[in-house]
C-alpha positions as a Markdown table, in Angstrom:
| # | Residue | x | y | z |
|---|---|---|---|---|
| 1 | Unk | -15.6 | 61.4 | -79.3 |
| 2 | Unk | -18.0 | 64.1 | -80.4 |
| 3 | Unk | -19.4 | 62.4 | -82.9 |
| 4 | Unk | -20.3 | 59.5 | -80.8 |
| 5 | Unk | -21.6 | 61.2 | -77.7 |
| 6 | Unk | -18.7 | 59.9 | -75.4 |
| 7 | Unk | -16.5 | 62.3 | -72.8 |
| 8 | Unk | -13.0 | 61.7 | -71.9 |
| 9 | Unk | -12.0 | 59.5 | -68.9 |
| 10 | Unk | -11.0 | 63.4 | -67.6 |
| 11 | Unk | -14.4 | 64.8 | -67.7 |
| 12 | Unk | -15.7 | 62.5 | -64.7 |
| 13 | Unk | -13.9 | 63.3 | -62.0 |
| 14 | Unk | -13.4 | 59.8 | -60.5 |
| 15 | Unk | -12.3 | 58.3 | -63.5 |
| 16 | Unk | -10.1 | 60.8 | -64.7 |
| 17 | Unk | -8.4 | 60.2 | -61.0 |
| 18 | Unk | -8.5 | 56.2 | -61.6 |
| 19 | Unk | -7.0 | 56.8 | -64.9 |
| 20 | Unk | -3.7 | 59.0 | -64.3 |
| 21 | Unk | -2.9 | 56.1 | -61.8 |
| 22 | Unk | -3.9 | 53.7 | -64.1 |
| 23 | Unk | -1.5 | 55.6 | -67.0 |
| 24 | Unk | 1.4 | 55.1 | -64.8 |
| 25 | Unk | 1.0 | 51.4 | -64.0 |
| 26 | Unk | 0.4 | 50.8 | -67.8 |
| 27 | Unk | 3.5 | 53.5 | -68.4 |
| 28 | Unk | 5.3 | 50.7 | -66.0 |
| 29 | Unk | 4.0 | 47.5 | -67.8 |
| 30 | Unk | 4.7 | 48.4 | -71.7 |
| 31 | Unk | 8.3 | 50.0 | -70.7 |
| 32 | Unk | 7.2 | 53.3 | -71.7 |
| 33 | Unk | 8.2 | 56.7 | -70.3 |
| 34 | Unk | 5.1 | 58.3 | -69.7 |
| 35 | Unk | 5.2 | 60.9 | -67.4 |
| 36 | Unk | 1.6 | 61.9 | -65.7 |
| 37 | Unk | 1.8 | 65.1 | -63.2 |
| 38 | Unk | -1.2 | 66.3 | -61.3 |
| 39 | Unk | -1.9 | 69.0 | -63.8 |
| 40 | Unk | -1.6 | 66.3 | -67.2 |
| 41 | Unk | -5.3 | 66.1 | -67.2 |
| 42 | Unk | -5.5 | 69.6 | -67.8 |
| 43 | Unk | -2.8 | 69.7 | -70.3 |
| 44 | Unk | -4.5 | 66.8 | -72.3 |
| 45 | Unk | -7.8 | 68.4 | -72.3 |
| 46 | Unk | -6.8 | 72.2 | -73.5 |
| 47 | Unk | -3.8 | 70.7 | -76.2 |
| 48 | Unk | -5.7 | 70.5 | -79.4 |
| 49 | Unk | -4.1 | 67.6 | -81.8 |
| 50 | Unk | -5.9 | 68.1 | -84.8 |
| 51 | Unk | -3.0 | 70.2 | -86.8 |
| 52 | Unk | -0.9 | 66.8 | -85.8 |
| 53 | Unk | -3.7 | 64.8 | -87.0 |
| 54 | Unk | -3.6 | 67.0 | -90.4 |
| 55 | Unk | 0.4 | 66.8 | -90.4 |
| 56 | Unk | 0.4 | 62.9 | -89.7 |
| 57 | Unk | -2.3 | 62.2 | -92.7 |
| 58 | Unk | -0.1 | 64.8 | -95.1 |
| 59 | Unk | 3.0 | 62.6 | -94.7 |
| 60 | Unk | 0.5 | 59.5 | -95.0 |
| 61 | Unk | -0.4 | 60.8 | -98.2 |
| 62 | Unk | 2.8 | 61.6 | -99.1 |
| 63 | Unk | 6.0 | 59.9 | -97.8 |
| 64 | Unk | 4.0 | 56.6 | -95.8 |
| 65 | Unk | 7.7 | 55.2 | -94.3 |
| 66 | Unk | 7.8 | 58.3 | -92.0 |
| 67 | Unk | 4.6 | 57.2 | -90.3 |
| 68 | Unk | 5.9 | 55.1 | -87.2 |
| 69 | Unk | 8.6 | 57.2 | -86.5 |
| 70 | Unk | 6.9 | 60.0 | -86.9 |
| 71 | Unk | 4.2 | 58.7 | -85.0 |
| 72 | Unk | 6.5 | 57.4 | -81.8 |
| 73 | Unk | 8.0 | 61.2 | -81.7 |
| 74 | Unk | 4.7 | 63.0 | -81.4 |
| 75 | Unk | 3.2 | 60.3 | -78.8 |
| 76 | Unk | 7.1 | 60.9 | -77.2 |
| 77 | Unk | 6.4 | 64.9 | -76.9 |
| 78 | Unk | 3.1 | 64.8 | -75.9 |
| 79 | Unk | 3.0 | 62.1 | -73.3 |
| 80 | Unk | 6.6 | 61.8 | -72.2 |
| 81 | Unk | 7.8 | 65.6 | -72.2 |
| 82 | Unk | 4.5 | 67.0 | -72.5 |
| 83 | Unk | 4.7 | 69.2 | -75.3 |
| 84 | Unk | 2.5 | 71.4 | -77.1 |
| 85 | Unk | 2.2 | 69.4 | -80.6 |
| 86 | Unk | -0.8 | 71.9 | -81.6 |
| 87 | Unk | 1.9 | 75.0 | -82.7 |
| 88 | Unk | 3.8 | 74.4 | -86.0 |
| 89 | Unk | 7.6 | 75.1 | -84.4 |
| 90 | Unk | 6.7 | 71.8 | -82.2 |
| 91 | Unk | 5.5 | 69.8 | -85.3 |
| 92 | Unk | 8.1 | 70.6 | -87.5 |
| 93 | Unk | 10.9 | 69.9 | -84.5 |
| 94 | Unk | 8.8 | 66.5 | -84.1 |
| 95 | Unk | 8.8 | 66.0 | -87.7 |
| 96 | Unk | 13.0 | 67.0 | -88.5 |
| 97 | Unk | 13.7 | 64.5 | -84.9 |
| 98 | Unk | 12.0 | 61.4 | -86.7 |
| 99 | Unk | 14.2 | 62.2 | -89.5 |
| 100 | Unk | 12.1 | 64.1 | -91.8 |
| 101 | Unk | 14.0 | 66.9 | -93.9 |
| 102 | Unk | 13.1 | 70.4 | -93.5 |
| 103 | Unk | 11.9 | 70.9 | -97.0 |
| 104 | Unk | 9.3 | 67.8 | -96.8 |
| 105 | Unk | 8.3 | 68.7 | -93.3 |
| 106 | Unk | 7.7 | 72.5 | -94.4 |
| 107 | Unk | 5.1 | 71.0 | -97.7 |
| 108 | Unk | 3.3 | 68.9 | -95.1 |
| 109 | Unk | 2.8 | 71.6 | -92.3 |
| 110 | Unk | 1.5 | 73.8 | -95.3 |
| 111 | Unk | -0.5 | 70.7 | -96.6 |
| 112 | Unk | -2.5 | 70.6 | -93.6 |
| 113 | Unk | -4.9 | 73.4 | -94.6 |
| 114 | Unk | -5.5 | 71.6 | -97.5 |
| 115 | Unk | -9.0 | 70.3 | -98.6 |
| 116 | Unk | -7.6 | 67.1 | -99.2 |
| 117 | Unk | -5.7 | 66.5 | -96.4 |
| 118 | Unk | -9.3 | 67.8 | -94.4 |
| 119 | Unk | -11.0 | 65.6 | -96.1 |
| 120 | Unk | -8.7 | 62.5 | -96.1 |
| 121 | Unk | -8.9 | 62.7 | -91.9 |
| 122 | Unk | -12.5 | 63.0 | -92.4 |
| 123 | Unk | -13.1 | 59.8 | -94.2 |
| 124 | Unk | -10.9 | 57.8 | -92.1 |
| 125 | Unk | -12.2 | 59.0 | -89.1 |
| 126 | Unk | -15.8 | 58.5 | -90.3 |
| 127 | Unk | -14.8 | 54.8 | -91.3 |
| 128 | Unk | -13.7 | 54.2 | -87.5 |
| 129 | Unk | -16.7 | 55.4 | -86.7 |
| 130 | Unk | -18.3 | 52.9 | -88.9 |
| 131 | Unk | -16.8 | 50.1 | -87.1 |
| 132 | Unk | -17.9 | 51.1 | -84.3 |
| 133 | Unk | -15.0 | 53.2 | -82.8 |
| 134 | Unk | -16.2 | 55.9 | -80.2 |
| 135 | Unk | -12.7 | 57.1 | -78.8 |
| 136 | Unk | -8.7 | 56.1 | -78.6 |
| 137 | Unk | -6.9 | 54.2 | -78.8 |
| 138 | Unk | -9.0 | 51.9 | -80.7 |
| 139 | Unk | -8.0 | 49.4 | -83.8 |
| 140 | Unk | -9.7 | 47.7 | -86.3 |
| 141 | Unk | -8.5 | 44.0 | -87.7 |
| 142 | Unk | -9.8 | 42.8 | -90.5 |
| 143 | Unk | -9.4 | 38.7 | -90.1 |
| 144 | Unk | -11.9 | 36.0 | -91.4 |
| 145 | Unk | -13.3 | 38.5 | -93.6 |
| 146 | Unk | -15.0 | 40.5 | -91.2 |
| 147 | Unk | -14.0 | 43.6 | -89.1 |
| 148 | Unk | -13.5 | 43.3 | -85.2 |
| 149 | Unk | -12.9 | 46.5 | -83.0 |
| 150 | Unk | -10.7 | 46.4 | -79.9 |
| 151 | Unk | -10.7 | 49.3 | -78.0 |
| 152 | Unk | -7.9 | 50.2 | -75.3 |
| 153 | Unk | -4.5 | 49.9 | -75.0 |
| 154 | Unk | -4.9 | 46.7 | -72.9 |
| 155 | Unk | -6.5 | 44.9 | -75.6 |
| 156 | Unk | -3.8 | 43.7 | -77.6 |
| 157 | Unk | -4.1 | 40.6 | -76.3 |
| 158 | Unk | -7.4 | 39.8 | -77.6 |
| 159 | Unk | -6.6 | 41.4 | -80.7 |
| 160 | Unk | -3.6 | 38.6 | -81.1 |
| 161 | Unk | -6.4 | 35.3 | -80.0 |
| 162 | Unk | -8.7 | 37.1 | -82.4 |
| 163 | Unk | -5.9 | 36.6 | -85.4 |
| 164 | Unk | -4.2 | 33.8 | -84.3 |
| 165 | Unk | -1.0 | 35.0 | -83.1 |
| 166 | Unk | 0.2 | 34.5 | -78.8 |
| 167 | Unk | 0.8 | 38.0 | -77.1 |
| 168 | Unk | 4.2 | 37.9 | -76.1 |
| 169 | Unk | 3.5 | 41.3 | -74.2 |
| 170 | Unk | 5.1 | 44.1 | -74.3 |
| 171 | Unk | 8.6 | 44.0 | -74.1 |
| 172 | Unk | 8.8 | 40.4 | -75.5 |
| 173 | Unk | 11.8 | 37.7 | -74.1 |
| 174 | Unk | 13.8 | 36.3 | -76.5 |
| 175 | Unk | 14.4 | 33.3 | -74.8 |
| 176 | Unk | 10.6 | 32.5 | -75.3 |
């Protein structure tokens, strides 16, 4: 967002107060337990998740099959039980809940002060940028041999017409 010039949906009033209703019916929709209370605005805003950014780009570097779970348990504690994911006790009781050991959790966390992991989330966040990406959650297919943005959690649809494959939504029927 800095790097682009954009604010969060918080930052204007109105939209941050169309948004936390608009969280909950999407919470509602994609079966997920999001929990939004008055003061999750707030929370969002001051929670810094750049040492989880580090921590999720260390293991990516380093042990890739922990990335979804990994992933799901830091959305989980931030959104869902609204945790502090900035301060390394959290991160490393996100990391040892998605099955991580101690001793691989412990090298990443120190990892994340490393130049390399710096500059790995540097160069993939300047290549969203380069396909156009000016906030999250935003995702980038590559189909057809060209690159197509879709930005918003509500976009998955178009992202499946765009490669060929029917949205089943979220919570797909197996009887479809």
């Amino acid at each position: 967002m800095q790097q682009t010039g954009n604010k969060p949906p918080a930052m204007l009033p109105k939209r941050g107060e169309y948004m936390l209703k608009d969280m909950k019916r999407m919470a509602k929709y994609y079966q997920v337990p999001v929990r939004m209370s008055p003061d999750a605005l707030q929370q969002i805003l001051k929670t810094s998740s750049l040492t989880a950014m580090r921590f999720i780009t260390a293991i990516d570097m380093t042990n890739p099959q922990y990335l979804e779970p990994l992933s799901r348990e830091f959305w989980m504690r931030f959104w869902s039980q609204h945790e502090d994911i900035s301060q390394p006790e959290n991160i490393l009781a996100v990391a040892r809940q998605a099955g991580l050991s101690s001793e691989l959790s412990q090298k990443a966390l120190e990892m994340t002060s490393s130049p390399a992991v710096k500059d790995r989330l540097k160069d993939t966040t300047t290549e969203a940028l380069k396909y156009g990406a000016f906030g999250m959650p935003a995702v980038v297919a590559h189909y057809d041999g060209k690159p197509h943005l879709f930005f918003g959690s509500d976009r998955l649809e178009l992202l499946g017409s765009v490669i060929g494959e029917k949205w089943l939504g979220p919570v797909p029927s197996p009887k479809l």
